[in-house]
C-alpha positions in Angstrom: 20.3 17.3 -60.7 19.8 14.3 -58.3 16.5 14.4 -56.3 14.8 12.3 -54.0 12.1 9.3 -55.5 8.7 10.9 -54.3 7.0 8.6 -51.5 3.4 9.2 -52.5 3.6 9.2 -56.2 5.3 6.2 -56.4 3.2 4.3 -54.2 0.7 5.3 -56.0 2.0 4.3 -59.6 2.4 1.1 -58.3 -0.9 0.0 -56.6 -3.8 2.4 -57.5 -4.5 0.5 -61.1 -4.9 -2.7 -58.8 -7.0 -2.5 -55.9 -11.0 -2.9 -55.6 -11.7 0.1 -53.3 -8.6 3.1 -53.5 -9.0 4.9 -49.9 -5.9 6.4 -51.3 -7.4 8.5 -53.7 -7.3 12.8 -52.4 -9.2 14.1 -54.9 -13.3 15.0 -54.2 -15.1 11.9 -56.1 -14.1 12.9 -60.0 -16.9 14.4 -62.8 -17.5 12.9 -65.5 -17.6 15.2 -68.8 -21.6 14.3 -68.8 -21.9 15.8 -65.4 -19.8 18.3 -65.8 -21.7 20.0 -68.8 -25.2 19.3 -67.0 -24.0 21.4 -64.2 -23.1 24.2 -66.9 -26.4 23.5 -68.7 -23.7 22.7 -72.5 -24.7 18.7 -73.0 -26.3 20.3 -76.2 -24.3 23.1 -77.1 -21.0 22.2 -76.3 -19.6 20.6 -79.9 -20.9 24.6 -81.1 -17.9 25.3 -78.7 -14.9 22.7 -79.8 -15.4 22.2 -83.1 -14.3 25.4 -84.0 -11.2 25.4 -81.7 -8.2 24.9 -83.3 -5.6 22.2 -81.3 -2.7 24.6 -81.8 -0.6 25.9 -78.3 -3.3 28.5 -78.0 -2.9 31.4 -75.4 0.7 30.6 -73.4 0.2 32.3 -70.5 -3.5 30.4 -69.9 -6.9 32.1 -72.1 -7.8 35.8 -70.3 -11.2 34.3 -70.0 -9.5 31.5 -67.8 -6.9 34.0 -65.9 -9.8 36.1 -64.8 -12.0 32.9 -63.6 -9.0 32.0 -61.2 -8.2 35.7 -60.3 -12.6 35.7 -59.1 -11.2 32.9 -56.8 -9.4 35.5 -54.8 -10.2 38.6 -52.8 -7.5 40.8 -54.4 -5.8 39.2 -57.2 -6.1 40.1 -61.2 -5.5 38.6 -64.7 -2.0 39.7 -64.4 -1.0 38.0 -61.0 -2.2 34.8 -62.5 -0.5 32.3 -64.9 -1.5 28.8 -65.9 0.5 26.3 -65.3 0.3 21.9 -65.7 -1.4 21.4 -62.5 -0.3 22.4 -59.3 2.7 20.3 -59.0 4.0 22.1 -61.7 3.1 25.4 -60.4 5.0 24.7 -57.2 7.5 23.6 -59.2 8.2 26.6 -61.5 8.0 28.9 -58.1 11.3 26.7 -56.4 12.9 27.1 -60.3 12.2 30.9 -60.1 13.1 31.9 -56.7 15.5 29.0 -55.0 19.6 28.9 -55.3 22.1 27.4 -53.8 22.6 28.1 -50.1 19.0 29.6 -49.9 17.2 29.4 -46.9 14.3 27.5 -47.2 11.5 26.2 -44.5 8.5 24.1 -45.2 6.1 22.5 -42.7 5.7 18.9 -42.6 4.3 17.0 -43.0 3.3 17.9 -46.5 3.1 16.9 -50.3 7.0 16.0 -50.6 8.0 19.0 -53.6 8.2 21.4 -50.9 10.9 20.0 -49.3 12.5 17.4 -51.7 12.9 20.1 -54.8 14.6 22.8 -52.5 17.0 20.3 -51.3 17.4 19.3 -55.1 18.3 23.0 -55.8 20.9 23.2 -53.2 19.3 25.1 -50.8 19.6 24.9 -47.1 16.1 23.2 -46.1 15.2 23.6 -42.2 11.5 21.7 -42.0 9.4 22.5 -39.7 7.6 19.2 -38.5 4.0 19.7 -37.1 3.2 17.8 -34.0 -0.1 16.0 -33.4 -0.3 17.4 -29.8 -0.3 21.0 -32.1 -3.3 19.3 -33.5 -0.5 19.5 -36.6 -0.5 23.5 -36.5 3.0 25.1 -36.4 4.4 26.5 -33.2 5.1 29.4 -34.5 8.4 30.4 -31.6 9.6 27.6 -33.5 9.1 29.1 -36.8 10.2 32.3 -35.7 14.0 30.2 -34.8 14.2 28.9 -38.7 13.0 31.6 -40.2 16.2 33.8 -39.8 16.5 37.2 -41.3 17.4 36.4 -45.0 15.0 33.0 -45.3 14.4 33.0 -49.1 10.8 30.8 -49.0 8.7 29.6 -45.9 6.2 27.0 -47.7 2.7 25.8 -46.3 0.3 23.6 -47.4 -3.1 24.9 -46.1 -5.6 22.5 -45.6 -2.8 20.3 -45.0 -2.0 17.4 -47.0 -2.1 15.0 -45.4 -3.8 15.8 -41.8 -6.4 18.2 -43.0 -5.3 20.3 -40.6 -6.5 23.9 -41.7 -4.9 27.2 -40.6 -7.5 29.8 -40.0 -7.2 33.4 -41.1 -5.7 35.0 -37.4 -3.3 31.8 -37.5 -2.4 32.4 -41.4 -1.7 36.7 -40.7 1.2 35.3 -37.9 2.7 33.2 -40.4 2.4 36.6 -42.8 4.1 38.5 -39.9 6.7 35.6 -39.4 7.6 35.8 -43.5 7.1 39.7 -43.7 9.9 39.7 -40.5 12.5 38.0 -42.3 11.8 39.3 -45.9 10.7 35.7 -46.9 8.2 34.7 -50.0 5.4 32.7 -48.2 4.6 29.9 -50.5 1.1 28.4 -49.6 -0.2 24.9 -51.8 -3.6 25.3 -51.5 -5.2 22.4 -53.9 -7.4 21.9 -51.1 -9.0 25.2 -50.6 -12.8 25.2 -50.8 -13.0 22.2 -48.8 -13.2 23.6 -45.3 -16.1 21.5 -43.0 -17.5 24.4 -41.4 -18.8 27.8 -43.2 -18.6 28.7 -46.8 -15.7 26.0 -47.0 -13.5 28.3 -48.4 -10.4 29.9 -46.1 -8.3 33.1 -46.9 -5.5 32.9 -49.5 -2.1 33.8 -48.4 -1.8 35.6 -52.0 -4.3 38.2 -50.4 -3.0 38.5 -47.2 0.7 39.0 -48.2 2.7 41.4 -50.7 5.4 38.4 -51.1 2.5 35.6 -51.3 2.4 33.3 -53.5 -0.9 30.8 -53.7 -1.1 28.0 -55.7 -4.1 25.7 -56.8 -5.4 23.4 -59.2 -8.5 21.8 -61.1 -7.6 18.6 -59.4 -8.8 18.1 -55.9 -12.1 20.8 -54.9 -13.0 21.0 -58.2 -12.7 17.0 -59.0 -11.3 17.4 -62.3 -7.9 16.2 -62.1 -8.0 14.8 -65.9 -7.5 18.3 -66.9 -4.2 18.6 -65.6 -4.7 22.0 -65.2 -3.4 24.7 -62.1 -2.6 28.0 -61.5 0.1 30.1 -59.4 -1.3 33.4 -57.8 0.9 35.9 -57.0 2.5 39.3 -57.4 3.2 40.6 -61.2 7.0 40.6 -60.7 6.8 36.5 -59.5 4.6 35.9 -62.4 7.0 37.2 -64.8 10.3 35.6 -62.7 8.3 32.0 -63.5 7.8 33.0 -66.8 11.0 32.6 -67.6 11.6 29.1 -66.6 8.0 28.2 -67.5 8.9 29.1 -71.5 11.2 26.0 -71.1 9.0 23.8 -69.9 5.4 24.3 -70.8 4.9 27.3 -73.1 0.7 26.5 -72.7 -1.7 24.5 -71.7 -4.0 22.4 -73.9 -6.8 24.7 -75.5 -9.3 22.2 -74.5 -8.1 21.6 -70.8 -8.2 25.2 -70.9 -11.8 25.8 -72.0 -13.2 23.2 -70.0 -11.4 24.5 -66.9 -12.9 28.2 -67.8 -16.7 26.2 -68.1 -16.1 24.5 -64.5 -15.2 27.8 -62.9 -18.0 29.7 -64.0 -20.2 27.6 -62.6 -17.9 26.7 -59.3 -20.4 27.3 -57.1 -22.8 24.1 -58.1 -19.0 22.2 -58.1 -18.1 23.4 -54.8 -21.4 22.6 -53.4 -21.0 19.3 -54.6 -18.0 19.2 -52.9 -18.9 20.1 -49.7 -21.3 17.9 -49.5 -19.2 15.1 -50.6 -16.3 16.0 -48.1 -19.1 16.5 -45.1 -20.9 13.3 -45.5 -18.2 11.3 -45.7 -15.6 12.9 -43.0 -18.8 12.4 -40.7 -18.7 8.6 -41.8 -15.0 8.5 -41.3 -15.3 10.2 -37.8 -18.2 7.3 -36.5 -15.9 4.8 -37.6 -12.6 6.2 -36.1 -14.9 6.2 -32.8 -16.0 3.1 -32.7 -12.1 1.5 -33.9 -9.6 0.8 -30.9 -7.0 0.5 -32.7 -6.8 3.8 -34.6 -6.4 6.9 -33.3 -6.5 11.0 -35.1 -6.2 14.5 -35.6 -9.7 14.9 -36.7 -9.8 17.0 -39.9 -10.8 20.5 -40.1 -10.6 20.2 -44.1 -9.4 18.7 -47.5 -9.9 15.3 -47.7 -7.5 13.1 -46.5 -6.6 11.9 -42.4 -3.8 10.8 -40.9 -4.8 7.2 -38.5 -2.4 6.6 -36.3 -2.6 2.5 -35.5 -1.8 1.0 -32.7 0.0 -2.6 -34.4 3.4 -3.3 -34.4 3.8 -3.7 -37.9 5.8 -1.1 -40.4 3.1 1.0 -42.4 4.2 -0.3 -45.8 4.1 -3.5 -44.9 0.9 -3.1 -43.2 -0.5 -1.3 -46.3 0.4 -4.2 -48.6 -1.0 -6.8 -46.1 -4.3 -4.9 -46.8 -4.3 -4.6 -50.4 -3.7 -8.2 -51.0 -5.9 -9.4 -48.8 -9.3 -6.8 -48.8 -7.9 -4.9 -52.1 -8.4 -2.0 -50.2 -5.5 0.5 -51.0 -4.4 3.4 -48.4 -1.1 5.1 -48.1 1.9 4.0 -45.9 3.1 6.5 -43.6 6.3 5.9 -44.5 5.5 7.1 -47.7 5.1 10.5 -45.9 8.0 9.9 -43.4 5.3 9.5 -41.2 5.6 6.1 -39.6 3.3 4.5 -38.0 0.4 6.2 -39.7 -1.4 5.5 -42.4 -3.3 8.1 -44.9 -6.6 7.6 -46.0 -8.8 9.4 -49.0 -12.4 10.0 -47.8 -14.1 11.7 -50.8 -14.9 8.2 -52.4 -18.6 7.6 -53.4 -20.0 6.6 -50.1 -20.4 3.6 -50.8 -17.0 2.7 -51.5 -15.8 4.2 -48.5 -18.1 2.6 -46.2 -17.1 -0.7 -47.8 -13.5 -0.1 -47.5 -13.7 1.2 -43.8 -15.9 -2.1 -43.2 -12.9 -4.3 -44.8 -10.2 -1.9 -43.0 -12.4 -2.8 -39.9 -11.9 -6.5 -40.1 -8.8 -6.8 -41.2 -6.8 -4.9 -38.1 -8.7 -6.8 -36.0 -6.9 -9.9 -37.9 -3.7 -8.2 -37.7 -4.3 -7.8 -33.6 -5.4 -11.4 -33.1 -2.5 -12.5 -34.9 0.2 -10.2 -33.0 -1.5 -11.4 -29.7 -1.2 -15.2 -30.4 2.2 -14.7 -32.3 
């Protein structure tokens, strides 16, 4: 199976062991395991806990004390619409190896984390992307929706917040995407790593797996959560689905580790300190972000409504890679090419830094476009 090299990841690979300040970076500023077990009150008690686990594959589908801390996340979801899977890339994965075939009608909106449109094309399905346009404030038009996704469409797939705009679909938007999907007997696939991120409310938006009999929500430890070293997500979503990515997942995980499991389990039942760290994380610093896009003539946005990562359009004419490179050797501050997004002319940034870092990046960003437009104007 031939598939195309993934953009982000390998950009990423390549540069993030080498820079000083990684503006790249989407997940919320990472735990540590010392914080981690002072938020859950364990620093003394936790070796109580592991010592007596034994490292064997432990329970495949993901612990029942796990699969019913991820079904609390939702408003109508149980134990048995949940399985566990290695992160969320590999629970968007297994859904395109359960449900996609050749000839399958298939329509993601992008921009978006590149799986959901370069592993259906992989599969040999007939991929008609939705692009989202910044004059949408990169929201879909959903007439146009409604023209790709003809009677028949296998999977619609959404990324909500949006990776990488932090565009965020709210819950009347969400129910005429459900109505779209429901119209043409489509699975609606949403990738929401992102959810519990939201700048306004309780930070957390409505889950297409409750608003949907065919839909399918998919999340992680990784980026609300900060706790991407667990390699640990989840796919929510009707029994039958569960049991369809069962199959293929017996090939290619059979379980998680017993300890990414139990210290995923210790995190979510005590999510609410986590997420309040979060949101304060991802307010502060989009509010920093925001001052400086202000006050920067060169760059120009789709202010986010959530997640953590912007899309800055700049206004040099210089290719986004090569302007990303020219930044990293010079500042050692690392962001991600548009290009790498097919999104040229753009560059994405990671805001959920320790502030710190991110105001000395944006400082080092600041000075060195206004290099790059002194030396375009006296080239």
């Amino acid at each position: 199976m031939k598939i195309r090299e993934f953009g982000v990841e390998i950009w990423m690979n390549r540069h993030e062991t080498d820079c000083a300040l990684n503006l790249a970076e989407t997940c919320v500023e990472s735990l540590t395991v010392a914080e981690l077990l002072a938020m859950a009150g364990k620093t003394e008690t936790i070796l109580a806990e592991l010592l007596p686990l034994k490292l064997t594959y432990g329970a495949i589908e993901g612990s029942a004390r796990l699969r019913g801390l991820i079904a609390d996340l939702y408003a109508a979801q149980g134990p048995d619409n949940v399985v566990v899977t290695h992160g969320a890339i590999g629970a968007n994965a297994l859904v395109y190896s359960a449900l996609v075939e050749p000839g399958d009608r298939v329509v993601p909106l992008l921009p978006t984390y590149q799986q959901h449109a370069s592993i259906p094309q992989s599969l040999g399905a007939d991929v008609q992307a939705l692009w989202l346009r910044e004059q949408d404030g990169f929201l879909p038009d959903l007439d146009a929706l409604r023209r790709l996704a003809v009677p028949g469409t296998k999977l619609i797939a959404i990324n909500n917040p949006n990776n990488p705009t932090g565009a965020l679909m709210d819950v009347a938007l969400l129910r005429e995407v459900v109505g779209i999907a429901r119209g043409c007997g489509a699975w609606l696939l949403c990738d929401e790593v992102y959810r519990g991120t939201d700048q306004e409310g309780d930070g957390t938006m409505a889950s297409v797996a409750d608003l949907y009999e065919k839909g399918i929500s998919t999340g992680s430890m990784s980026k609300t959560f900060s706790l991407a070293g667990l390699r640990l997500g989840w796919i929510a979503a009707p029994p039958a689905l569960i049991r369809a990515v069962g199959i293929h997942r017996d090939y290619n995980t059979i379980s998680v580790g017993v300890l990414d499991d139990h210290f995923a389990a210790i995190a979510l039942e005590h999510r609410d300190r986590i997420l309040a760290r979060s949101r304060a994380i991802t307010r502060r610093n989009l509010a920093i972000l925001d001052g400086w896009v202000t006050r920067e003539r060169l760059v120009s946005w789709v202010k986010p409504r959530s997640g953590t990562t912007a899309l800055l359009r700049y206004d040099l004419p210089v290719p986004s890679e090569a302007l990303c490179l020219k930044l990293l050797e010079r500042t050692g501050v690392l962001l991600t090419p548009g290009s790498a997004l097919d999104m040229e002319g753009c560059l994405r940034i990671g805001f959920t830094n320790p502030e710190d870092a991110l105001r000395e990046g944006l400082d080092r960003l600041a000075t060195f476009l206004r290099e790059e437009r002194a030396a375009v104007g006296a080239a």
